[in-house]
Every structure is written in structure tokens, then in C-alpha cells.
C-alpha positions as CSV (number, residue, x, y, z in Angstrom):
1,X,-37.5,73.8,0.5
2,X,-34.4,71.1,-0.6
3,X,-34.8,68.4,-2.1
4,X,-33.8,65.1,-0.7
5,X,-30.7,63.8,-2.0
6,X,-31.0,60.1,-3.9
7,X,-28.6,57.5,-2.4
8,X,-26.4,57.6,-5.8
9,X,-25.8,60.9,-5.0
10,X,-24.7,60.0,-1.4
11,X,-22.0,56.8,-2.0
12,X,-20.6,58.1,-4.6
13,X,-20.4,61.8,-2.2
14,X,-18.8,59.3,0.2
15,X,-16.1,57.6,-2.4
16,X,-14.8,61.1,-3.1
17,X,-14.0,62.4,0.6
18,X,-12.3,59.0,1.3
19,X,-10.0,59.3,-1.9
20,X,-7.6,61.7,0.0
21,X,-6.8,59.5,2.5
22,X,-6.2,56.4,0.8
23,X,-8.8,54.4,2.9
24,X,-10.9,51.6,1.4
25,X,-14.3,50.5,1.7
26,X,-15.1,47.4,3.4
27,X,-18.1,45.7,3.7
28,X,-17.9,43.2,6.9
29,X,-20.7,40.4,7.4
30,X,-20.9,38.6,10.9
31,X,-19.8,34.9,10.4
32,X,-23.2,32.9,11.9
33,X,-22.8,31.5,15.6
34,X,-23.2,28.1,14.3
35,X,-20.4,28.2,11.7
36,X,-18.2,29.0,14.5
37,X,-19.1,26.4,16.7
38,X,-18.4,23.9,13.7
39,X,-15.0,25.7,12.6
40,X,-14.0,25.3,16.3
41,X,-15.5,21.7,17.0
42,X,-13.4,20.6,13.7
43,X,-10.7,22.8,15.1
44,X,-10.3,20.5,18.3
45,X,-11.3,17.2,17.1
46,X,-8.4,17.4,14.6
47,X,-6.3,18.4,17.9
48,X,-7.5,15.8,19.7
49,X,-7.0,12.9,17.3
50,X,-3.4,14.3,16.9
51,X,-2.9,14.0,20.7
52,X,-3.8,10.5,20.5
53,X,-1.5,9.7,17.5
54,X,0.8,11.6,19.4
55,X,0.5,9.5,22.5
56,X,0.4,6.0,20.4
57,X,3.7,7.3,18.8
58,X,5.5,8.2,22.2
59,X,4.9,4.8,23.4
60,X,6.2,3.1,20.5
61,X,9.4,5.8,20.8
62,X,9.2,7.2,17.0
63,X,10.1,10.9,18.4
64,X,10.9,11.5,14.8
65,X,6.5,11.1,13.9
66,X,5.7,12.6,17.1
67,X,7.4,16.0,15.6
68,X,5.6,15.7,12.5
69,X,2.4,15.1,14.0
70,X,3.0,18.1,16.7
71,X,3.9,20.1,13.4
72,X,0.8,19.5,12.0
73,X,-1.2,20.2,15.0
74,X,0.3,23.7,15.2
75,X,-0.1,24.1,11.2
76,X,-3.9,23.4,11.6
77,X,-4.0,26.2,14.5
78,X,-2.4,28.9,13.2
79,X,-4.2,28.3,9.6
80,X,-7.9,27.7,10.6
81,X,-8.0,29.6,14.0
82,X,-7.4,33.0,12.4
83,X,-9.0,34.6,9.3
84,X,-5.4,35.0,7.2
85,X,-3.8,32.8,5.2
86,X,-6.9,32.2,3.4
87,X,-5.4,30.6,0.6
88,X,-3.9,28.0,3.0
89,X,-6.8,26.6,4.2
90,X,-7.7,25.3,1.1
91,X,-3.9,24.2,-0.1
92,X,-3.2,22.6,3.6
93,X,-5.5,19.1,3.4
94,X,-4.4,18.7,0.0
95,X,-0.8,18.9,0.9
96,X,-1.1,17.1,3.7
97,X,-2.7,14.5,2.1
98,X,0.2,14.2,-0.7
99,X,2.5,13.8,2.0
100,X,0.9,11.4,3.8
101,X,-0.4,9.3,0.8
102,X,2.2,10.0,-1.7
103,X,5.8,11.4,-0.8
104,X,6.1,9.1,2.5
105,X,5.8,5.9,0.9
106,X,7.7,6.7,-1.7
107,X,10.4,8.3,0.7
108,X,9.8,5.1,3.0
109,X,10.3,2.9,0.2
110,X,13.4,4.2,-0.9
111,X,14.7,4.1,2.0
112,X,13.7,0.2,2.8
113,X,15.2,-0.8,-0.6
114,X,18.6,0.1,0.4
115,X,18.1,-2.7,3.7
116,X,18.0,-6.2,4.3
117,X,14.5,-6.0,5.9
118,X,12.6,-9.5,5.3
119,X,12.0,-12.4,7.4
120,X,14.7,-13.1,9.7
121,X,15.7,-9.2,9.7
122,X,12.6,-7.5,11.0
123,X,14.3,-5.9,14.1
124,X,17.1,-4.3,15.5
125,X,20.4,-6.5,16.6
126,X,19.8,-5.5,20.1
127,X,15.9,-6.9,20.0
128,X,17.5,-10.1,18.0
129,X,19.9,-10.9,20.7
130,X,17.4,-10.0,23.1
131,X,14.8,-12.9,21.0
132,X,17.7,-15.4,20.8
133,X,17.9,-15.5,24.7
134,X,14.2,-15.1,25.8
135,X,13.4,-18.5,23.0
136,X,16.5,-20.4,24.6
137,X,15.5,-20.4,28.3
138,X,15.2,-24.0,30.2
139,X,12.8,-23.5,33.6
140,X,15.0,-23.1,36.6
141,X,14.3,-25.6,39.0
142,X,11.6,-24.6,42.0
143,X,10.9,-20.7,40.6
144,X,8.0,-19.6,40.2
145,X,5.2,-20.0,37.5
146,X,2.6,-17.4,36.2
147,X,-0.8,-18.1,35.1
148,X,-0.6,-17.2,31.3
149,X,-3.4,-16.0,28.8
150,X,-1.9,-14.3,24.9
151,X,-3.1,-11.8,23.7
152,X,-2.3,-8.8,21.3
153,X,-2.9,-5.0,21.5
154,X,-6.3,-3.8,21.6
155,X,-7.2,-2.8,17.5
156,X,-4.4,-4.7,16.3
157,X,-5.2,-8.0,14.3
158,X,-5.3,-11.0,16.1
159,X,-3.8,-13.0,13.3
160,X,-1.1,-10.3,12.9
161,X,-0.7,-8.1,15.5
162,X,2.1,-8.2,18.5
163,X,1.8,-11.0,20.6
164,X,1.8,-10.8,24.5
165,X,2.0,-12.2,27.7
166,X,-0.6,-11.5,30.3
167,X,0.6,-13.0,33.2
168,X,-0.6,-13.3,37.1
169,X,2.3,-14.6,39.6
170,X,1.2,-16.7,43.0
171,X,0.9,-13.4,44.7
172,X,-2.1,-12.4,42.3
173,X,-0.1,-9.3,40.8
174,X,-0.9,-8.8,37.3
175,X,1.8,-8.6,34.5
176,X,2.3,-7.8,30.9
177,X,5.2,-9.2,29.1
178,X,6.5,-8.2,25.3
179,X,9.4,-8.5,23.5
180,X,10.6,-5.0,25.1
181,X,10.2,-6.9,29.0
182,X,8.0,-7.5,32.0
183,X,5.9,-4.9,33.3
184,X,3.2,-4.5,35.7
185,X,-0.3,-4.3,35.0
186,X,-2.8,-2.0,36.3
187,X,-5.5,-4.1,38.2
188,X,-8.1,-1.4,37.2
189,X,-10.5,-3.1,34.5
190,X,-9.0,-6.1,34.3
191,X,-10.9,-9.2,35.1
192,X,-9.5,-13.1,36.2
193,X,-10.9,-16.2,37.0
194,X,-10.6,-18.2,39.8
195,X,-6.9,-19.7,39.1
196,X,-6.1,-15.7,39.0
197,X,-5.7,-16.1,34.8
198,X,-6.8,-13.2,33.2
199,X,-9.4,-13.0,31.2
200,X,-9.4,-9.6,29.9
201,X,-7.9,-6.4,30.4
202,X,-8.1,-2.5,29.6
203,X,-6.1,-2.3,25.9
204,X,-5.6,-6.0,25.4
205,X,-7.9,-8.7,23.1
206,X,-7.2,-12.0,24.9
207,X,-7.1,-15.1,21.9
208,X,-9.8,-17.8,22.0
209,X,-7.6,-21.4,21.9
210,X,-8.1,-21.7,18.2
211,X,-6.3,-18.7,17.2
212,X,-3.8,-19.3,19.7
213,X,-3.4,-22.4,18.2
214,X,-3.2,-20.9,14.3
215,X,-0.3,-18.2,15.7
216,X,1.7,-21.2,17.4
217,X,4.7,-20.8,15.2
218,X,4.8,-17.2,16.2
219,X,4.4,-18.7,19.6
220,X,7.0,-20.9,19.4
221,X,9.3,-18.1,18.5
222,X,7.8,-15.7,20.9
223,X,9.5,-15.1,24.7
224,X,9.5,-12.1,27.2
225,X,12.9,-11.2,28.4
226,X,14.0,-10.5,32.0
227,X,16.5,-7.9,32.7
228,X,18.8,-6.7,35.8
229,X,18.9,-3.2,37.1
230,X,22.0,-2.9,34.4
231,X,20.0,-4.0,31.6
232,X,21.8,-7.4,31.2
233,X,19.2,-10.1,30.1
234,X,19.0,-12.5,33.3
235,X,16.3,-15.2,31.8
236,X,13.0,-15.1,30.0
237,X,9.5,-16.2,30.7
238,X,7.9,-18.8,28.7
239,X,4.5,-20.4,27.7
240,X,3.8,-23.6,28.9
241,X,0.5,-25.1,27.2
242,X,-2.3,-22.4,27.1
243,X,-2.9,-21.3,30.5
244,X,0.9,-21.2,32.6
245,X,4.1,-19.6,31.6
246,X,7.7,-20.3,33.5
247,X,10.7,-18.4,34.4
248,X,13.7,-20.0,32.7
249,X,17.7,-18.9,32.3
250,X,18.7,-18.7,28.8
251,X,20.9,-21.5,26.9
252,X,22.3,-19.4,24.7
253,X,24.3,-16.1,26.1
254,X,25.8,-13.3,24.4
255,X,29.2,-11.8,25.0
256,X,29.5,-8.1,24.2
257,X,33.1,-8.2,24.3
258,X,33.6,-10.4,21.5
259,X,30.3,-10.5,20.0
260,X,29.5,-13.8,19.9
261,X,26.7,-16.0,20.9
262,X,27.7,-19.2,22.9
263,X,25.4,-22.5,23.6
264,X,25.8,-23.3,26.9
265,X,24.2,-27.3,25.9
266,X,25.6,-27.5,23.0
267,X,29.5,-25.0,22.8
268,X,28.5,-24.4,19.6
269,X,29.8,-20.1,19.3
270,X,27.8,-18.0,16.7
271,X,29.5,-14.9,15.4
272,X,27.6,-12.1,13.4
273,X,27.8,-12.3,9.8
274,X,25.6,-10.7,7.1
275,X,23.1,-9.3,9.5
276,X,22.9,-13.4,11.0
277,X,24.3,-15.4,13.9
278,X,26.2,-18.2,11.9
279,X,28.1,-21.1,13.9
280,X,31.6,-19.8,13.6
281,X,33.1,-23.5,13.0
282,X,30.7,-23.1,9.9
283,X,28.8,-26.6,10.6
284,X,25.1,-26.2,11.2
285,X,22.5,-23.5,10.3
286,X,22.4,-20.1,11.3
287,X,20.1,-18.7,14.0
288,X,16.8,-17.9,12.8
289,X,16.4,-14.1,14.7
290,X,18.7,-11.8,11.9
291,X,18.5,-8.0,12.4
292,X,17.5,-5.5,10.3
293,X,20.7,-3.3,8.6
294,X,22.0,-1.0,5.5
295,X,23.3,-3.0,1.9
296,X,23.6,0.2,0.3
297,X,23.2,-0.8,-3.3
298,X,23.3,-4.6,-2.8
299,X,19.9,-5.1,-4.1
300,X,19.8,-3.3,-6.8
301,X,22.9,-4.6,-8.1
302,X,21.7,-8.1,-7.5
303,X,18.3,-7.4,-9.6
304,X,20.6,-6.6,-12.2
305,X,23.8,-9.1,-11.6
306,X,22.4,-12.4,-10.6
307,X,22.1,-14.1,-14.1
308,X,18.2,-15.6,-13.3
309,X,16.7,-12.6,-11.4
310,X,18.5,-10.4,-14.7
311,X,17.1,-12.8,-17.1
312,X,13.6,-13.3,-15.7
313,X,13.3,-9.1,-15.3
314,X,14.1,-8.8,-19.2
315,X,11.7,-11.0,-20.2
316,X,9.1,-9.8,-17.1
317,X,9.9,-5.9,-18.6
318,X,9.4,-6.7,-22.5
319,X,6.3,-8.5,-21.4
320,X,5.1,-5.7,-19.4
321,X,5.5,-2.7,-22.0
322,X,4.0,-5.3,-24.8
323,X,0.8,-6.1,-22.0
324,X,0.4,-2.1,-21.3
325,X,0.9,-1.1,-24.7
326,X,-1.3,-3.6,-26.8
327,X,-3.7,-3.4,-24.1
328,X,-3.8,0.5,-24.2
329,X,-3.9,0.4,-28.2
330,X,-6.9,-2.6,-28.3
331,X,-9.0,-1.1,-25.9
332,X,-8.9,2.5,-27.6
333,X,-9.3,1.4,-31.2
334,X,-12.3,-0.8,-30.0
335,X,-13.8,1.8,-27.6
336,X,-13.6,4.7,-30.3
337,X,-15.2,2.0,-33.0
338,X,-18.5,1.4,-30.8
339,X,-18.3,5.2,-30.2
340,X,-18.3,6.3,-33.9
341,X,-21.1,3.6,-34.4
342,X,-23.3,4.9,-31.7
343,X,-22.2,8.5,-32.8
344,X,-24.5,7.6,-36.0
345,X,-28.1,9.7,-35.8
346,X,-29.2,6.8,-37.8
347,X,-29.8,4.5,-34.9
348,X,-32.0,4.2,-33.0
349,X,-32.4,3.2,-29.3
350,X,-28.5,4.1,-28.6
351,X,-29.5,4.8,-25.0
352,X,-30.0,1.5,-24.4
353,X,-27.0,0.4,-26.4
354,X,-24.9,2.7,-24.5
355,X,-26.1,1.3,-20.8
356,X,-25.3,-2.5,-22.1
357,X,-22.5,-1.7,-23.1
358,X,-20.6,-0.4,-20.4
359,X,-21.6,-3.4,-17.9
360,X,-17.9,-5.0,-18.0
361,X,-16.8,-1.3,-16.3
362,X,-19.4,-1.4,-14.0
363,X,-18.9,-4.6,-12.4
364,X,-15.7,-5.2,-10.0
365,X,-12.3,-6.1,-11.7
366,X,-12.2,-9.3,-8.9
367,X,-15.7,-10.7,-10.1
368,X,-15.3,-10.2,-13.6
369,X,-11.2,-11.7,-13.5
370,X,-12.3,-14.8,-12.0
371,X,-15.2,-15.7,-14.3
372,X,-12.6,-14.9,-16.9
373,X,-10.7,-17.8,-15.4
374,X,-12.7,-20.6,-15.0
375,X,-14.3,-19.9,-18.2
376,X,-10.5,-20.2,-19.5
377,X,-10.5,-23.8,-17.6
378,X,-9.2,-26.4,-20.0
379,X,-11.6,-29.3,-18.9
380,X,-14.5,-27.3,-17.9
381,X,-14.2,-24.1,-19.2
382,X,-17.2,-22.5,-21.1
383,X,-15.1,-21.2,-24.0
384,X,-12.9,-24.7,-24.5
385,X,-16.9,-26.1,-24.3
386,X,-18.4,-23.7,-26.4
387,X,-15.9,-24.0,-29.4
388,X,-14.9,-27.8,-29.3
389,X,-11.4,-26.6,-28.7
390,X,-8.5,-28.2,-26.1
391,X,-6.7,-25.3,-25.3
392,X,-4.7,-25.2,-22.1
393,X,-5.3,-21.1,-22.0
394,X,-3.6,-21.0,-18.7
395,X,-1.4,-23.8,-18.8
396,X,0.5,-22.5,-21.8
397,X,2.6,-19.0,-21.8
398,X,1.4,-18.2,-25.1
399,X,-2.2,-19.1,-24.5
400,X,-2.1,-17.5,-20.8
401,X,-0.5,-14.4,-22.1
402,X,-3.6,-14.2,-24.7
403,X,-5.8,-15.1,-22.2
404,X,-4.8,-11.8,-20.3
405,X,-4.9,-9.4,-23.1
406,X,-8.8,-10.8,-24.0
407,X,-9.8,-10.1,-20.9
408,X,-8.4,-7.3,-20.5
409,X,-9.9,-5.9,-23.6
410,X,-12.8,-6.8,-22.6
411,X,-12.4,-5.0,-19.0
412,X,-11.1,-2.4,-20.7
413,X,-12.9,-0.9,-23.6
414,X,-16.1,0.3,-22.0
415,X,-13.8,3.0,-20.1
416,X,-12.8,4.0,-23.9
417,X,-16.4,3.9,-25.2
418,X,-17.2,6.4,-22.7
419,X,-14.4,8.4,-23.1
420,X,-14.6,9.0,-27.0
421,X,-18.2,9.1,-26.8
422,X,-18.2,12.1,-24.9
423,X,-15.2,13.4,-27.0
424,X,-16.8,13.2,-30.2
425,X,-19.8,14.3,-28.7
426,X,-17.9,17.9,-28.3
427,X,-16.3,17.2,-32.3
428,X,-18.5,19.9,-34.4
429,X,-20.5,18.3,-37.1
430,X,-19.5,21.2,-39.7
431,X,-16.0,19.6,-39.6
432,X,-17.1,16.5,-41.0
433,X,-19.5,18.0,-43.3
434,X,-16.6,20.3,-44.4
435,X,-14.8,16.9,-45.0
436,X,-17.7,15.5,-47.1
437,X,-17.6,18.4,-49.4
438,X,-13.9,17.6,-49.9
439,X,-14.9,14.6,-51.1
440,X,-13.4,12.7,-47.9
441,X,-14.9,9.6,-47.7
442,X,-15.8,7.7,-43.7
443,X,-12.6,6.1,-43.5
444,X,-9.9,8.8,-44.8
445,X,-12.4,11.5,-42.5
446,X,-12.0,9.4,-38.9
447,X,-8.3,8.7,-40.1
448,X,-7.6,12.3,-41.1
449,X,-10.0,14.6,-39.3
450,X,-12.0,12.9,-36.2
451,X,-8.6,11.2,-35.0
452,X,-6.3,14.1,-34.9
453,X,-9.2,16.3,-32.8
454,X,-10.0,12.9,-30.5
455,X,-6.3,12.6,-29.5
456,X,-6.3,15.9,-28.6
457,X,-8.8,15.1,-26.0
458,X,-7.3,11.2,-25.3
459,X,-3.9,11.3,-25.6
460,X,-2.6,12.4,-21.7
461,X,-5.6,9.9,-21.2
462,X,-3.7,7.4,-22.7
463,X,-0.6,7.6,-21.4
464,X,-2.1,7.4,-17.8
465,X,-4.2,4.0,-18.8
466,X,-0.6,2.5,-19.8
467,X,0.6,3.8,-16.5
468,X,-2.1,2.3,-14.9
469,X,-1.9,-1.2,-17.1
470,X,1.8,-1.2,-16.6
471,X,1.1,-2.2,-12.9
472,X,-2.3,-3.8,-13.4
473,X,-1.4,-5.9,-10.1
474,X,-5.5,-7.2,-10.0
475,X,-6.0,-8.7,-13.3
476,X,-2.7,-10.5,-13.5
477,X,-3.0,-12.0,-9.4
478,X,-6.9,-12.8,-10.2
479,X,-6.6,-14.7,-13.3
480,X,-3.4,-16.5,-13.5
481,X,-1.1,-15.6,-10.4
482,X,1.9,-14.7,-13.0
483,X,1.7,-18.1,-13.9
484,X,2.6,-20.2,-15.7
485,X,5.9,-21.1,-14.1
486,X,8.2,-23.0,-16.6
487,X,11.6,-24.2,-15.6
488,X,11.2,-25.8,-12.4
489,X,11.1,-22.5,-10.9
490,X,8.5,-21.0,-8.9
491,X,9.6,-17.3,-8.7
492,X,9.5,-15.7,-12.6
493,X,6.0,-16.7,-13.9
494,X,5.1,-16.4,-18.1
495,X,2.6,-13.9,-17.1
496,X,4.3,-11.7,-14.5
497,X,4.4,-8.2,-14.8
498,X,6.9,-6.3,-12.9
499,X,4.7,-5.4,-10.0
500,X,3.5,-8.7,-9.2
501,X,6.8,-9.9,-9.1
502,X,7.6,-7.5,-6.4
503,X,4.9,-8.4,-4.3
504,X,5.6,-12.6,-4.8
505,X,9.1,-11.3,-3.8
506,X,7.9,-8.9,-0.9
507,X,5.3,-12.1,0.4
508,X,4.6,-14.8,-1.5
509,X,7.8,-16.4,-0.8
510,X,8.8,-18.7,1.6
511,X,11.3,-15.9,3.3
512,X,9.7,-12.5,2.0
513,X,12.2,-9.9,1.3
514,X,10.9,-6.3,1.7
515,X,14.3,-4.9,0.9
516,X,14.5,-6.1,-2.5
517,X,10.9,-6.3,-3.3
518,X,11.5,-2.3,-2.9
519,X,14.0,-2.4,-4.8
520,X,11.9,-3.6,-7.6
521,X,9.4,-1.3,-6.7
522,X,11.5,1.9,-7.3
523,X,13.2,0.3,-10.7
524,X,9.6,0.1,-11.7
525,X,9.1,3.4,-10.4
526,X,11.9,5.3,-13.0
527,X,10.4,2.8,-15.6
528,X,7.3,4.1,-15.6
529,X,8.7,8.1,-14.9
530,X,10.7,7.4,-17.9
531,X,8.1,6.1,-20.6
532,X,5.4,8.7,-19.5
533,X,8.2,11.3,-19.7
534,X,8.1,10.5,-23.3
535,X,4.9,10.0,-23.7
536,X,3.8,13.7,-22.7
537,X,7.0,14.4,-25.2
538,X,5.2,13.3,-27.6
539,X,1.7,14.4,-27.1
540,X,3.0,18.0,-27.4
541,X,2.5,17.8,-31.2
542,X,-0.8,17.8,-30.8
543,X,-1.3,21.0,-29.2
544,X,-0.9,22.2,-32.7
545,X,-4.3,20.1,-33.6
546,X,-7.1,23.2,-33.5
């Protein structure tokens, strides 16, 4: 009788007749029905969002973004809808992430800095001239008027967003007009009152009277222009009060064959000149509608040519690496301190200690910046009350730049408390004992054993908190607006760092430039590339720290 073979016996009978061939074991497992249906439902969610992005982008006409996004929509197929390229599908949301979050404004950026782009040069010179027209139009006498309601795409902001016409003729047809024309409007959905004004339609958010009357100088600027079969702006339509709109012939008429503007009311001819319709006998102001266009290097060179702007950035850029230094250094050495001292086995109820102590991190930069502030109030301030003093903390550069760097030592050594606490934490006692035996006493053992092991652990750390400080936008906006502004000037503030300057430049200003604020932005870019550069250069010796 034989004797029943154990099952080591048989795989490893089965390993050795499948070594001739060269075939492999493999062990397949069944993917559960319900993580397909979820792998697929993500699958065409994804699809179908793209398809909307895609059609959002088609009507605005960037073909360039309706690529990308078809791209992606194939990239997301051919990666999840198989089983290769496994490593892909965990590399592809990360990637595509960067991109989105991280390389395209920085490419978009770039690119804008080497533009005019600001108030007055938001659009194109064919959608200026178009604007010039549409605002100059006078009602011809005896045509027709529309009943009018504003209103601006449906999601957009109605304090921002792109204003627009919806109009109803004497016929009852419904219309929409932008800057781009007049079109018709499908009557589907759409609902009007008894004078045939629309009230709401499919895709639109009609504006209550108050904020049409808060976007009135938008309004004022704002005109839908009417075009022949050969594209030739014929008139414009116009708002009249809040509820009627007119069809008018344009005052001022531009001739493509010399390029010039002419006022029909006035003769006054505007020729183009630096992206702007100037009167060409050089008396009176320029048009208001500019267009968008390339400088090339202009604003970079004028960041670094103009004798205030090149001033103002020195100081601005000494202030800024002094700020992101001292704070970096302050906040560490005062961190690792109240580390070291709740290190100590000695005391008790550390816990507690600990939880108190990190309170300033916890709570939001915004809260905490502007308690900072009025307590730095000169008349009614709690520390001016406290101490009997008359300081005018943010009044004064010196005493507003000391203002900042207290509080942001205060905001900024509980993230260093942590940080060391958990690094000494991981610092084996037998190296201080060792130290002790040496006769090291506490000072010369933090100086010349804890340190060199905590930097290990701190040091990229560092450099990424004076990265970080370097553009500490928040605390600087919250607590003193880059102020104080000496001079008579209201641009270069005693307390600006380079970042808020951009964005005073960018919007804060009576005619923002984006151009240039870009510009600023990409200098602060290489500035900050540059001193971290040399910062990891330098943390390299302490790789030789065991």
C-alpha cells in the first residue's frame, strides 16, 4: 500500500518540472465586484468633469487648455483602465498636481512679467477698440429700446464676475449681450415679468439694484457692441437706468487704415502709443481702454533703473533677509531653550507645560496678528498701558520693525519647541553622560554635543522656515500693512517685505500692474532659489555629524 504523499513533497515536485521551461508561478486573486464598480465610477466621474472643463474652455476659445485637459483625460484612461503601468497610477495625481499647482503659475507668471497687463491693459487691442466704440454710442433717434436686467455668469462673483446684458426687444425675443456681441437667448427656463424684463435665466445670476449700484463704475464702462455681417462695429447697446437699455451709433470710430481713433463731437484723432489711444495733437488724456501687449524686459529693468523703485527694493531686500534671518535664529534659539528645560526628568507636570505652551501655534496667524496690533496701539494699547511707556510701535520704522520681529517670535517659537523637543527626544542620554564623564559641564555639552546632533535633525528645517519668513505675506499685511510710509510716498512702506510689495503693486494701487508685480514676484523667486541654494551648501557639513 503507498503512502500518501505530503504537499511539500508535491509544490516543490511541481517547481522542478516547470524549471525546464522557464515558466513562472503566479498566483492570481479576483479583484472584488465592488472595487470595480468604484475604480470605474472614479474612472468616469474624472471623465466627466474633464468634459465639462472641456466645454467651459471651448466657449471661452482657450484651444490651447482644451488640449491639456483632453490629454489628461486620455492619460487617466489608459493608466487606471488597465492593470499596467502600475507604478503610474500612483506617480500620475502627484504629477498632475505639480503641474497644476506648481509649474503653471510659475510658467504663467513668467510669462505675465514680460507684459503690460494691469488696469487699462486687461484685453486684447481688438476687444479695446471694440470697448472704445460700444462706451461712445449716443441713442439714434426713434430705434428701438430693450428692456434691460445685469447680470453675470452663473458661479462667477457678482462683485467680480463679467457683466452682462439680458435684454428683451418689443417683439418679446430674448437677448444676451457681452463684450464679445449680441446674441439670442434661448426662451427655455428663462422667466420675465410683465414689461417682458427678465428676471432670471438658465446660466445667468440677475443683480438685486444694490449691487448694481456698487458695480456702476464697471457699468459705466461696460457696453455691448453691434456688428455687420463683415464684422465692422455698427453701434452698441447701452443701459439706460436699471430696467431699459438703447441702441446707439458710436462717437468715436476707428480707421483700420491708419490706425487711429477719431471723435466724431469733438475731431479730436487718437493714435496708438504704448499699448494706449493718446490724442495725437498731445493735449488731453489718453483713452482709458489700453490693451494688453509684450515689454520684453521693460519691467524688470525699470525695478532695477528707476532711482525710487531701485532704492526702495534695496532697503525692502536688506530688510527682508535681516526679518527672515533674525526671525529664523530667535525663534530656534528660544524654542530649543524651553525644549532643553522641559527635556529635564526633574520636572514635573511637563505635560501640561508642553500643551500651554504651544497655544500661540495653535491659534490662526490672523487672530493672533491683530491682537498683536491693537495691543501695539500707542493710546490704547495694552503694552504702552501696562509699562507707562509712549511708544508709537507702529508709527515709528524702528519701533514697527521691532514690533514685527516680537511677534513674530512669539508666533514662531512653539513650531521650534516642538520641533527640538521631539529631536532631543531621539538624542541618546549615554552621549551626554559620556560628556559628563569628560568633565563637560551644561553649557560647553548643548554648545558642543546636543547642538551639532540637533542641527542634524533642524538644519533643512531651517532653511525652509527662512523660506517661508522671507515671504511671510500674513504677518506683515495683518499687523502693519508695510507701513509705516515715510516720505510722502505711499508705495515703499518701513516694514515691507518684498512680497507684500508685489501684491500693493499687483492691487493695492490705484492702477494695479500685474506685469510688474510679476516681475517682482520672479526676482523674489531667484532670491529665495539663490539663498536656499546656499543654505543646503552649507548644511552638507553636517552630514559628517554621527
Amino acid at each position: 500500500m503507498s503512502q500518501p504523499r505530503s504537499t511539500h513533497d508535491e509544490v516543490a515536485e511541481a517547481i522542478r518540472a516547470m524549471e525546464p521551461t522557464g515558466e513562472s508561478l503566479e498566483f492570481k486573486q479576483s479583484t472584488p465586484l465592488w472595487v470595480q464598480v468604484v475604480k470605474w465610477g472614479l474612472i468616469l466621474f474624472s471623465i466627466v468633469v474633464l468634459a465639462y472643463i472641456s466645454q467651459q474652455l471651448i466657449e471661452a476659445g482657450y484651444w490651447l487648455m482644451v488640449s491639456l485637459t483632453a490629454f489628461v483625460a486620455i492619460c487617466i484612461l489608459a493608466i487606471y483602465a488597465t492593470r499596467r503601468a502600475i507604478p503610474l497610477k500612483y506617480l500620475f495625481p502627484g504629477v498632475l498636481l505639480m503641474l497644476a499647482l506648481q509649474i503653471w503659475p510659475l510658467v504663467y507668471t513668467v510669462s505675465m512679467s514680460f507684459t503690460n497687463y494691469g488696469a487699462g491693459h486687461l484685453f486684447s487691442k481688438e476687444e479695446a477698440i471694440a470697448s472704445i466704440e460700444a462706451n461712445s454710442v449716443r441713442e439714434v433717434e426713434g430705434a428701438q429700446r430693450y428692456a434691460l436686467n445685469i447680470a453675470v455668469p452663473d458661479g462667477a462673483d457678482v462683485a467680480t464676475g463679467d457683466l452682462a446684458y439680458l435684454l428683451t426687444n418689443p417683439d418679446g425675443e430674448f437677448f444676451v449681450g457681452t463684450l464679445d456681441g449680441l446674441e439670442p437667448l434661448d426662451a427655455e427656463g428663462v422667466e420675465a415679468g410683465p414689461t417682458g424684463r427678465i428676471i432670471s435665466a438658465p446660466g445667468w445670476i440677475t443683480l438685486t439694484p444694490q449691487q448694481i449700484n456698487a458695480r456702476s463704475a464697471d457699468l459705466a464702462e461696460f457696453g455691448v457692441p453691434l456688428t455687420n455681417e463683415a464684422g465692422e462695429t455698427t453701434g452698441g447697446v447701452r443701459q439706460v437706468g436699471l430696467s431699459e437699455a438703447f441702441v446707439g451709433s458710436p462717437t468715436r470710430v476707428y480707421d483700420e487704415e491708419t490706425d487711429t481713433i477719431t471723435d466724431q463731437v469733438t475731431g479730436t484723432v487718437y493714435v496708438a502709443q504704448d499699448a494706449q489711444w493718446v490724442p495725437q495733437d498731445g493735449a488731453g488724456a489718453a483713452l482709458p481702454q489700453g490693451w494688453r501687449e509684450n515689454v520684453g524686459f521693460d519691467n524688470y529693468t525699470t525695478a532695477f533703473t528707476d532711482p525710487v523703485l531701485r532704492e526702495g527694493l534695496t532697503k525692502i531686500f536688506l530688510w527682508n533677509v535681516f526679518f527672515a534671518a533674525f526671525t529664523v535664529a530667535s525663534t530656534f534659539l528660544l524654542g530649543m531653550a524651553i525644549a532643553l528645560l522641559m527635556n529635564d526628568d526633574r520636572l514635573k507636570g511637563k505635560a501640561i507645560y508642553r500643551s500651554l505652551l504651544i497655544l500661540p501655534y495653535a491659534l490662526p496667524v490672523y487672530v493672533t496678528a491683530l491682537v498683536w496690533a491693537s495691543m501695539f496701539n500707542q493710546e490704547f494699547g495694552l503694552i504702552n498701558n501696562l509699562t507707562g511707556l509712549n511708544i508709537n510701535w507702529l508709527g515709528d520704522q524702528t519701533w514697527a520693525r521691532t514690533a514685527v520681529l516680537i511677534t513674530n517670535l512669539w508666533l514662531g517659537f512653539p513650531y521650534w519647541f516642538i520641533v527640538c523637543t521631539g529631536a532631543l527626544q531621539a538624542i541618546p542620554g549615554d552621549v551626554r553622560e559620556a560628556a559628563a564623564i569628560d568633565g563637560a559641564g551644561a553649557f560647553r555639552t548643548v554648545r558642543s554635543v546636543i547642538m551639532p546632533l540637533l542641527l542634524v535633525a533642524v538644519g533643512p528645517l531651517m532653511i525652509a522656515s527662512f523660506s517661508f519668513n522671507f515671504n511671510n505675506f500674513g504677518l506683515i499685511w495683518l499687523l502693519t500693512e508695510g507701513g509705516p510710509f515715510e516720505g510722502g510716498q505711499s508705495q515703499i512702506g518701513s516694514t515691507d517685505l518684498l512680497i507684500t510689495l508685489a501684491f500693493r503693486l499687483a492691487l493695492g494701487g490705484v492702477t494695479p500692474n500685474f506685469g510688474f508685480a510679476s516681475a517682482i514676484s520672479v526676482i523674489i523667486f531667484f532670491l529665495v532659489a539663490g539663498i536656499s541654494y546656499i543654505g543646503f551648501r552649507q548644511t552638507k557639513a553636517l552630514e559628517d555629524v554621527n
